[in-house]
C-alpha positions in Angstrom: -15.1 49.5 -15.1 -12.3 49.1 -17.6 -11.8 46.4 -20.1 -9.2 43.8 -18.9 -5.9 44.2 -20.9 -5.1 40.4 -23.0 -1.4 40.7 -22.3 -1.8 41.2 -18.7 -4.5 38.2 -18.8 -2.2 35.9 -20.2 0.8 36.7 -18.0 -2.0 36.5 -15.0 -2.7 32.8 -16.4 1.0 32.0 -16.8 1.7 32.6 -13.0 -1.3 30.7 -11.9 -0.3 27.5 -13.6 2.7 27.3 -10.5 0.1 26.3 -8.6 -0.7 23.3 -10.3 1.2 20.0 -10.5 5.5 20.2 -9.2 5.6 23.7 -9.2 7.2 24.2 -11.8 6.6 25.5 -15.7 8.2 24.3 -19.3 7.1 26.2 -21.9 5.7 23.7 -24.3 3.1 23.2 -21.3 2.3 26.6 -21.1 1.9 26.4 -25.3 0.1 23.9 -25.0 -2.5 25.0 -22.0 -3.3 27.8 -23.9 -2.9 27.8 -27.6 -0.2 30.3 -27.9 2.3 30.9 -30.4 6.3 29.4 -29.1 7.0 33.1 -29.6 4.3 34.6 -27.6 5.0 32.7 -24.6 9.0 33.0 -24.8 7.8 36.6 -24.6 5.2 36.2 -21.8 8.0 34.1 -19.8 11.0 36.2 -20.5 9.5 39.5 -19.5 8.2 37.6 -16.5 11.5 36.6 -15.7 12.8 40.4 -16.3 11.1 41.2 -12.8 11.6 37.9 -11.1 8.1 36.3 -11.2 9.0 33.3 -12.6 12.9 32.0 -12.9 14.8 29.5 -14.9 15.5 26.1 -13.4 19.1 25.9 -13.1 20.3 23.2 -15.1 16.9 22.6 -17.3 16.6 25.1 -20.1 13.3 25.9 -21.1 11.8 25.6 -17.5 10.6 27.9 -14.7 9.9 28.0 -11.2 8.5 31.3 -9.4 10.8 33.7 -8.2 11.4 35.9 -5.3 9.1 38.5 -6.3 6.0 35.9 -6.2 6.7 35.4 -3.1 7.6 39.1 -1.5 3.7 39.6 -2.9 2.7 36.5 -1.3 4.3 37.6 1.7 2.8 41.5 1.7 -1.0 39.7 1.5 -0.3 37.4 4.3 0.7 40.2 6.5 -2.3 42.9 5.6 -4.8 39.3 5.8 -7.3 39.6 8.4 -9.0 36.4 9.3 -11.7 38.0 11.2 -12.6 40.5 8.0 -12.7 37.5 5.8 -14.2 34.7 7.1 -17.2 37.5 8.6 -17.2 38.4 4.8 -17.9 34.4 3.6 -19.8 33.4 6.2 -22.4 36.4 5.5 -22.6 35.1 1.5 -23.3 31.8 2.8 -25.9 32.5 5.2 -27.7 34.8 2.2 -27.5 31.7 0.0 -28.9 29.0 2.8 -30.9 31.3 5.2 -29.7 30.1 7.8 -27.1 30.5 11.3 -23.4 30.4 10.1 -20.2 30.4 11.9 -16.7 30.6 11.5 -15.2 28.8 15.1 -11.0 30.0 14.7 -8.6 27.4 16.0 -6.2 29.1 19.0 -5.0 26.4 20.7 -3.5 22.9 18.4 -3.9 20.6 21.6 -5.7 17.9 19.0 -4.1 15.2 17.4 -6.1 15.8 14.1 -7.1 18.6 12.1 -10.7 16.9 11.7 -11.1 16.9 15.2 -12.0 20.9 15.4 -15.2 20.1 13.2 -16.4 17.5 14.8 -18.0 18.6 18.2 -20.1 15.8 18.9 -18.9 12.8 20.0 -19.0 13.2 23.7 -21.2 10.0 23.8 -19.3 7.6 22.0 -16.3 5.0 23.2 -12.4 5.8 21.5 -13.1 3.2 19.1 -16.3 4.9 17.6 -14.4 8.4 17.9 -11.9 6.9 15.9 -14.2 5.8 13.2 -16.0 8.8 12.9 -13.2 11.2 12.6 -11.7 8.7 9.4 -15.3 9.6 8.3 -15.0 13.4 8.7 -11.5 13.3 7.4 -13.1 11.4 4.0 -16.3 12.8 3.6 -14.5 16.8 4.3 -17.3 17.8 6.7 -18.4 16.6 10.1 -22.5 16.5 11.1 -24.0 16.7 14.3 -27.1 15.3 14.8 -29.6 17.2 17.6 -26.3 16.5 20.2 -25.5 20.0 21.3 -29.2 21.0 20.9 -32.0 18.8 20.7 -33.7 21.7 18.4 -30.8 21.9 16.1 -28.4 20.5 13.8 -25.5 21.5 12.1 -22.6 20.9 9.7 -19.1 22.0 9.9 -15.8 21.9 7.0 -12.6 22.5 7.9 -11.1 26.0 6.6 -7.5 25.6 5.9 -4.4 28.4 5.6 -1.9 28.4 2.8 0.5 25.3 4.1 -2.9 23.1 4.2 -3.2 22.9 7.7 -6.7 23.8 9.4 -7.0 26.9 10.9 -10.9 27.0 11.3 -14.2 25.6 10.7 -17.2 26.9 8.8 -21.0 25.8 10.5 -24.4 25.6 9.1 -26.6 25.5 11.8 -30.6 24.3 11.2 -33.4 24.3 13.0 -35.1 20.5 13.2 -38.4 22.2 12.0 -36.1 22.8 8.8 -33.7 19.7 8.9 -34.4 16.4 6.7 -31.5 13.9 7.0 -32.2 13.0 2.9 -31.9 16.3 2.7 -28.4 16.6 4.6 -26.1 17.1 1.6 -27.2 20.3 0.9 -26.2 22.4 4.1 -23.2 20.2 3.8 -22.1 20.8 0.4 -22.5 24.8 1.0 -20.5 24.1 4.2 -17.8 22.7 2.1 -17.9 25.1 -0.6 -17.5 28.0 1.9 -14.9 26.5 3.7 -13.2 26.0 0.1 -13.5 29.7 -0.6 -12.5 31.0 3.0 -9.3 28.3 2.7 -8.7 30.1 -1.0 -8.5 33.5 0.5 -6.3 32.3 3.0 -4.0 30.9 0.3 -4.8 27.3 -0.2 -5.7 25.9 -3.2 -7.8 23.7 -5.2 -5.8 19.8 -4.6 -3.5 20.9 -1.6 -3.7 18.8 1.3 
């Protein structure tokens, strides 16, 4: 394997600091972030801006936003992304770290009224009030439990996966056999439910802070 190239590093960083607070760059941030000579990154931004990654702000010298050609890429990996592919692809890497079942349940049908109800599946025995408290639970806590309901053998957690505009699109499962399960134990299936979720939502386009 080849040797990464530091110019294309640091334009690489550049573009992925869009992603983080308004959207939008001014150089003395990007300066700033990384250390760089004033002339370095008046480089790294105009040559950017040469192929339309990022482009000026009208009206506020010095800033950028990113430009059409960020988002004819973004567009081109949307169209080639295969849900299936990738969330068979996480879910093996999690099962190999927690040797145990894991699935990925795909949403087809928005009839809910919350994007936390998809992950939790187990609240047929409790009154509206109760449901209602547990989904503000899910909704806090980012992953849903379920407690020997479906199967008196098992339990199992679930996170919501989410696509690029932040709305939930899956859920990710961890599911244990009671011979195996320890409720003081619970936050460890739970936090690899989470963290798989995280990097099937990340492949999907969502990132780290987007709701």
């Amino acid at each position: 394997m080849g040797r990464p190239v530091p110019a294309v590093t640091r334009a690489l960083d550049v573009l992925e600091l869009f992603h983080h607070g308004d959207g939008t760059l001014f150089a003395p941030e990007v300066t700033r972030k990384f250390q760089l000579p004033r002339t370095t990154v008046h480089e790294l931004l105009t040559t950017l801006a040469a192929r339309s990654c990022p482009v000026p702000v009208a009206d506020q010298p010095g800033r950028h936003c990113p430009g059409v050609r960020t988002y004819q890429l973004g567009s081109r990996y949307a169209e080639q992304l295969d849900l299936a592919a990738e969330d068979r692809q996480v879910a093996r890497e999690v099962a190999g770290t927690c040797g145990e079942t894991v699935q990925v349940a795909i949403l087809d049908d928005t009839d809910t009224d919350t994007d936390t109800d998809i992950v939790c599946v187990a609240e047929a025995d409790t009154d509206e009030d109760e449901l209602r408290t547990v989904l503000a639970s899910v909704r806090e806590r980012g992953v849903a439990v379920e407690r020997r309901e479906s199967d008196p053998d098992v339990s199992c957690v679930a996170a919501p996966v989410r696509d690029r505009t932040g709305s939930v699109v899956a859920a990710l499962s961890i599911s244990v056999p009671m011979i195996r399960w320890a409720e003081e134990r619970e936050e460890e299936p739970a936090s690899l439910a989470v963290g798989g979720a995280d990097a099937l939502s990340g492949r999907l386009g969502h990132h780290e802070g987007q709701q």
